[in-house]
C-alpha positions, 0 to 999 in steps of 0.5 A: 819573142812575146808569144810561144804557143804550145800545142798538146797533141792529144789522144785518148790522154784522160790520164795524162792529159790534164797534168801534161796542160799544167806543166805548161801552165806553170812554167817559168819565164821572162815576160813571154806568154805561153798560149796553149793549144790541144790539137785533139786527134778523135779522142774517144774518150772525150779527155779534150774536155779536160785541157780545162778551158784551153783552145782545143782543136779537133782533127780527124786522125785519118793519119794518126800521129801524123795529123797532128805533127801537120796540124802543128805545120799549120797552126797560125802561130809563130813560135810554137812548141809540139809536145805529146800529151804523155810529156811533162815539162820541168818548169824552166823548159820552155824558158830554156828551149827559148833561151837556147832558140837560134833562127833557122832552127828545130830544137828539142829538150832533153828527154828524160824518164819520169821515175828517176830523171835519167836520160831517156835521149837527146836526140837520135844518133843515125848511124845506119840509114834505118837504125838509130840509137837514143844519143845520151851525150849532151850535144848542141847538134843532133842528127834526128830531132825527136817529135816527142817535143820540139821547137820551132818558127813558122818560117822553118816549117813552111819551108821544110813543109808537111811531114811525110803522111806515108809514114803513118800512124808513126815511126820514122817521120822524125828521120824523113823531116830531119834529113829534109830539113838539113839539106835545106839549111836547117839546123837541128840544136838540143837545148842542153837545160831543158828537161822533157819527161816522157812516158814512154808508149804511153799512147801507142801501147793503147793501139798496138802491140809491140809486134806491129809497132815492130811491123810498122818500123820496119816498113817505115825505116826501108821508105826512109832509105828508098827516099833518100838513097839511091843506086847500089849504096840504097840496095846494100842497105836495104839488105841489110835492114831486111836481114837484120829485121828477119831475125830480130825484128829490132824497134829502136823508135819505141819511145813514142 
């Protein structure tokens, strides 16, 4: 490939935003070109200016995080990476992730805590239709590709298409695109060498609590299961997510 576009979606990142820019900048590759793109989402507090000569393209965040990911599913591009503004690339990621790209694909880098490297997921183990678990272990494929930063064509997303706008402002719409996209063909890959960093809520601890980041989830984990499981397999698991949600109210999407 000769070209990959990165889009940064970016929200009030005054902070982050400029050094999230340059660690694509300074990326390491072999021969291709990087273009970057801020797909600002109504930043009040101007740090689009920031990207420091880059394209930025303004949205409207009528669908918070969701009108970005759907602003990446049309940008005009085709290779192209999403990465949140909070994300900081280890110089070879991209190298790594294009390396690592195979056809029919959406392939994620491994995520990683700042401070020390470790692994914050590679991906999301389903293991309950409205529960999943960071998955720590290396695997080629995953069950649920992460939003936070991500790979693909063009090709892939007009297929799969749009991601769902009811699972606004987030939570959940990584699920709803990954099981879309499996039963499409789609294959959902971890590029093993590339290394994300994440602060983790950096943008989402700004606008909400952890109660309604909670709320959200949990309305957003039973649209998951009435969309795609039906008859009494669906009810049992509503159940279940009701009874568990009840008592402990549990988020295991709060790396957003």
């Amino acid at each position: 490939m000769d070209k990959v576009t990165v889009a940064v979606l970016n929200y009030n990142g005054k902070d982050i935003l400029p050094t999230c820019v340059e660690s694509f900048r300074n990326q390491i590759t072999d021969g291709f070109k990087i273009e970057i793109v801020v797909l600002d989402n109504a930043s009040t507090d101007e740090s689009y200016k920031l990207a420091n000569g880059e394209k930025v393209i303004h949205l409207d965040n009528k669908h918070k995080f969701i009108t970005g990911l759907n602003a990446f599913v049309k940008l005009d591009a085709g290779y192209k990476i999403f990465v949140e503004n909070d994300v900081i690339l280890a110089k070879d990621a991209v190298l790594q992730l294009v390396n690592a790209y195979q056809p029919n694909s959406i392939i994620q880098p491994v995520i990683c805590y700042p401070e020390d490297g470790r692994i914050m997921h590679a991906g999301i183990n389903f293991v309950w239709p409205g529960y999943g678990f960071a998955e720590k272990t290396l695997k080629w494929e995953v069950d649920v590709f992460a939003t936070t930063c991500f790979m693909t064509d063009s090709s892939v997303l007009e297929k799969v298409g749009l991601f769902d706008e009811n699972f606004a402002p987030a939570y959940y719409e990584d699920v709803d695109y990954s099981i879309r996209a499996k039963k499409l063909g789609v294959n959902l890959l971890l590029a093993k060498q590339a290394k994300a960093y994440h602060l983790a809520n950096f943008s989402f601890s700004k606008v909400m609590t952890k109660w309604q980041i909670s709320e959200v989830c949990h309305r957003n984990r039973e649209y998951v299961i009435k969309k795609h499981f039906k008859g009494l397999d669906r009810f049992l698991r509503l159940a279940t997510v009701r009874l568990l949600d009840s008592t402990i109210r549990p988020c295991f999407y709060d790396h957003k």
